[in-house]
N, C-alpha and C positions, 0 to 999 in steps of 0.2 A: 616536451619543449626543451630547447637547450640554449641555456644562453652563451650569449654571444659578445663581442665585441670588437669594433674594428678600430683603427686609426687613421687617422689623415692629418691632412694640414689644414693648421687653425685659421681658422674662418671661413672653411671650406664644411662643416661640420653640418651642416644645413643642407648642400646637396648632397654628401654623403646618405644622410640619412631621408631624402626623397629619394635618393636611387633605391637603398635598401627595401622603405614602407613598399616601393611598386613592386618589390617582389609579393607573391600569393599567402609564402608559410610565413612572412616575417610580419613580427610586431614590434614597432619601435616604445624603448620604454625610457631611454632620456640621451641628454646629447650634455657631454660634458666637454674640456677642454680636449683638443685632439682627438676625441671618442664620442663613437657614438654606443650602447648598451640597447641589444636587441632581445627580443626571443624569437627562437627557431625553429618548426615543425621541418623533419624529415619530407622532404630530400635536401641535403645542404650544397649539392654538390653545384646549385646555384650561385653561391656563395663564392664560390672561387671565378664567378664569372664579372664579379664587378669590377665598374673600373674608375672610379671617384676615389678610390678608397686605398690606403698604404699596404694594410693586410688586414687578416682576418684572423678573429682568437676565439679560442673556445675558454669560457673566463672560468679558473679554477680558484679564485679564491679573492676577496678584500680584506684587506688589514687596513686596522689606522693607530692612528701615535705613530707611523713611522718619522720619527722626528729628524732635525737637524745633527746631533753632536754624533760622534764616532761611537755613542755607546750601541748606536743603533742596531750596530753589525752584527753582536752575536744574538740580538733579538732577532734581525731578518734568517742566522741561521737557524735557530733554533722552530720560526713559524717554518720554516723550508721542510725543516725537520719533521713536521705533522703535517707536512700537506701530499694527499693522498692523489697524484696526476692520472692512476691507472684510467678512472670514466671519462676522461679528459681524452687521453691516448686512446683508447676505447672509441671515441668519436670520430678521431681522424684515422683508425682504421677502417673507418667504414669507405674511406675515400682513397685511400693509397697503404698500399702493403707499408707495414713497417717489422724489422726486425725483434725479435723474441732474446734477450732485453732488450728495446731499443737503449740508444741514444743518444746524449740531448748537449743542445749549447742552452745560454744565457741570454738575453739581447736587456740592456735596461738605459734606463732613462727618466730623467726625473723634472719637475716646475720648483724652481725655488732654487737655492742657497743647500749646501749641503758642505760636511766636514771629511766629505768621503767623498770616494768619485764611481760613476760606472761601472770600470772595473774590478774594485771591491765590491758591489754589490752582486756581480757576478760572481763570483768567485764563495759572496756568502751563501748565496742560493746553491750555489752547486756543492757547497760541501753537504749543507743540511738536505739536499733533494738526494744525494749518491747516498748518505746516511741511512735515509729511508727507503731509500727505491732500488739501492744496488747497480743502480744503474751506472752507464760511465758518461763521465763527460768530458764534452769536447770543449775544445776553445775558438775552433771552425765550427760554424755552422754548416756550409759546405758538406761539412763530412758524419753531422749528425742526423740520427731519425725525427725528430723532438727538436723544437725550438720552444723555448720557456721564456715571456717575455712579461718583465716586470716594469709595468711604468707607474711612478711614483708623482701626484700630485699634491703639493705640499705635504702635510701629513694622513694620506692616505694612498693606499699600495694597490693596484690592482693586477693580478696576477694571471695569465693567460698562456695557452700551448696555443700554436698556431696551425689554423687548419689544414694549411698547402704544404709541400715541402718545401717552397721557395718562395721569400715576399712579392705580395701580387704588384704592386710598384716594380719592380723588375724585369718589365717584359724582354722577351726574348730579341724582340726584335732590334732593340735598341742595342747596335752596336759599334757607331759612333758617336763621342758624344764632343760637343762643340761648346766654349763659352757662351752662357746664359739660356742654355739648353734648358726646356720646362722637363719637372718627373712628368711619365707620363699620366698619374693620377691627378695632376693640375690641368694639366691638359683636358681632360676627357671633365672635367668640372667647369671650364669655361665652354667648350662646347654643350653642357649641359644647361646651361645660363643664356648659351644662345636658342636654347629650346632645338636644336638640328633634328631633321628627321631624314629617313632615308630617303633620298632622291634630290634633295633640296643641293641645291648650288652653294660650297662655303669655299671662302676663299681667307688664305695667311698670305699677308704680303709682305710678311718677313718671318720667313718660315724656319729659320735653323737650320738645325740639325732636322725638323719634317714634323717634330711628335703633332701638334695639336694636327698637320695636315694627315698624317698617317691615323690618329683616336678618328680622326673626321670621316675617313672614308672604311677603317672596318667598325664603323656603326653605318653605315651605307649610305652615304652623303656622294654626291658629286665635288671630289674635294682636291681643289689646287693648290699650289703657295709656290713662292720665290724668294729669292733675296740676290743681295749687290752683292756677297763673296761667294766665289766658284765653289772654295771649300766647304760653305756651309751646303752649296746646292748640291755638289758629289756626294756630302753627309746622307741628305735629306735622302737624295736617291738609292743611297746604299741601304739605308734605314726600313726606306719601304719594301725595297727587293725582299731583303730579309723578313718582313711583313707578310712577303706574299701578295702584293699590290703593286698597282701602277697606275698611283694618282700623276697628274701634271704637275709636275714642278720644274721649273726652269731659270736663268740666270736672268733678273731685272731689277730697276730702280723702282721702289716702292712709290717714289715721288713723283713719278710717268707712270702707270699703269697701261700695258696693255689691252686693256678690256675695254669691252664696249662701256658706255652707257646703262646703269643699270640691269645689269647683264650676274649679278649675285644676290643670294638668299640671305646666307650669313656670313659675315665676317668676324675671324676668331683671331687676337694676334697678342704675342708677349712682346711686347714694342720695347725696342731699345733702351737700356734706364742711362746710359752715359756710362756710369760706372762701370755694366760689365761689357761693354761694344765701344771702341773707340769709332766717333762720325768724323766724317772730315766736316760737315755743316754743324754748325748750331743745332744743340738738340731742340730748342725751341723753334726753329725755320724748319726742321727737319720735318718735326712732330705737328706740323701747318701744312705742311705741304703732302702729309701720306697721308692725315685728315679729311686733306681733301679730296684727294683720290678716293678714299675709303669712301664719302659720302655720293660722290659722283657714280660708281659701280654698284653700288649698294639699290636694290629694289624698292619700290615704294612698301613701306612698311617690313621691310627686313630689319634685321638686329645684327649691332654692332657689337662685342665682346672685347675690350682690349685689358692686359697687366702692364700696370707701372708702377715704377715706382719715383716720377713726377704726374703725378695724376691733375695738377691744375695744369697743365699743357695740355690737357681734355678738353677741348673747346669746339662745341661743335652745336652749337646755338639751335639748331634747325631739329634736331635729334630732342626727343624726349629721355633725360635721365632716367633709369628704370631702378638702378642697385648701384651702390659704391657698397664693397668687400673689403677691408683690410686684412689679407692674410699676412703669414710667415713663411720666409721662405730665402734661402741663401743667407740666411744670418741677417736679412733685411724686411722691412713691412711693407711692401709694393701694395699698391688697390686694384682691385678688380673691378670695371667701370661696367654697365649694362648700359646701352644705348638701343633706343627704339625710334624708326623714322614711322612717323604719322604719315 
């Protein structure tokens, strides 16, 4: 078994790790902030197929006392210094060639208050890890074999090589990206909240730049969406092209829908927060009136999925509450609402 560890976004920690348990080889053994900690039976190459989730690490090491003050520095080079990444590297060549020495970038991050920032703690890792390992390093990822990612939770370090060569949040496809764009790993976690299966009817009707409509349909959903600016709608369709798809998405007001009468499965949508979409309406009149449409199209016993970040503009009486989510995300705590029509 090899363990594991991935990242996401916080409060999102929960589906991460339902996606993962439904994998066969995996056992889940705890869910911390932003992490979830697994174990893995061969074949991992599963692993790179999820899509809840930031990336994936193959976890080479925990330290703790790593504390606040600047003395901390030459303590992280020093653990750098005896930490052995070969079984680690070892792992992720069973999934992609890497060069004979690879090498490697940094990526860190840390909870709490610190006397240092990021880029020193890059920087101490790489002296102590080239010390040991001979290996070279980069200050692009880009251009490394090896990503070595140290995320730091108060006084404890968790230390990881990552399994892909490129973080799984990153899909390829995504190559416009538009104000108040979802990552796609948020995405593909509200649609997992909406329970989607393939074939089922989901509709965004306020779609972006496309991602939750694009996550919606290569999990094999029948999956629409639109919005009121052109440029979001050109986005969205560029986005998909790129995908390899060809959901509906088209130019309209959220607060008219198109559609029949109960005529959708599920509805998935990052609704407007004010802050990052200028309305010309009242986001309160706004957020009444695609409500309603939302409930009007929505099936008897379909499920509603919206992110906000004014969540008591959630008002939808007739809906059973199912989940309120408080993630992180844009430097802000939006909620994630589950709605269920009886």
């Amino acid at each position: 078994m090899t363990g594991i560890f991935v990242l996401t976004t916080r409060g999102l920690e929960g589906v991460s790790a339902a996606e993962l348990q439904a994998l066969p080889q995996v056992t889940v053994d705890e869910l911390a902030y932003r992490r979830v900690l697994v174990q893995c039976a061969e074949p991992l190459d599963g692993l790179l197929q999820l899509r809840t989730v930031d990336d994936v690490f193959v976890q080479a090491a925990t330290w703790q006392g790593i504390g606040r003050p600047r003395s901390t520095l030459p303590t992280l080079v020093q653990l750098a210094g005896d930490l052995d990444l070969r079984p680690a590297a070892a792992v992720c060549s069973q999934l992609r060639p890497l060069a004979t020495p690879p090498t490697f970038s940094v990526t860190a991050s840390f909870v709490g208050k610190r006397n240092y920032s990021t880029e020193e703690i890059k920087l101490a890792l790489a002296e102590g890890l080239e010390g040991f390992h001979g290996w070279e390093y980069r200050s692009d990822d880009a251009e490394a074999d090896l990503n070595v990612r140290i995320f730091l939770d108060h006084e404890q370090a968790v230390v990881g090589v990552r399994l892909g060569k490129t973080p799984l949040h990153e899909r390829p496809y995504k190559q416009i990206h538009i104000p108040g764009s979802l990552k796609p790993p948020v995405a593909a976690a509200l649609l997992a909240l909406a329970e989607i299966k393939p074939g089922l009817r989901v509709l965004d009707p306020c779609c972006g730049g496309g991602t939750i409509v694009i996550e919606a349909a290569l999990a094999g959903a029948s999956a629409q969406g639109g919005d009121n600016d052109p440029a979001a709608v050109q986005a969205a369709q560029s986005n998909a092209q790129a995908a390899g798809i060809t959901p509906m998405i088209e130019r309209w007001d959220a607060q008219s829908l198109p559609l029949a009468d109960a005529s959708i499965d599920c509805i998935v949508s990052n609704l407007p927060w004010g802050r990052q979409i200028i309305l010309d309406a009242a986001l309160a009149t706004f957020y009444r009136r695609v409500l309603g449409e939302m409930r009007r199209v929505l099936v008897p016993g379909g499920r509603i999925v919206v992110l906000s970040g004014t969540p008591d503009l959630i008002n939808l009486p007739a809906l059973q509450r199912v989940a309120e989510i408080e993630i992180s995300l844009f430097g802000q705590t939006p909620t994630v609402i589950v709605l269920q029509a009886v």
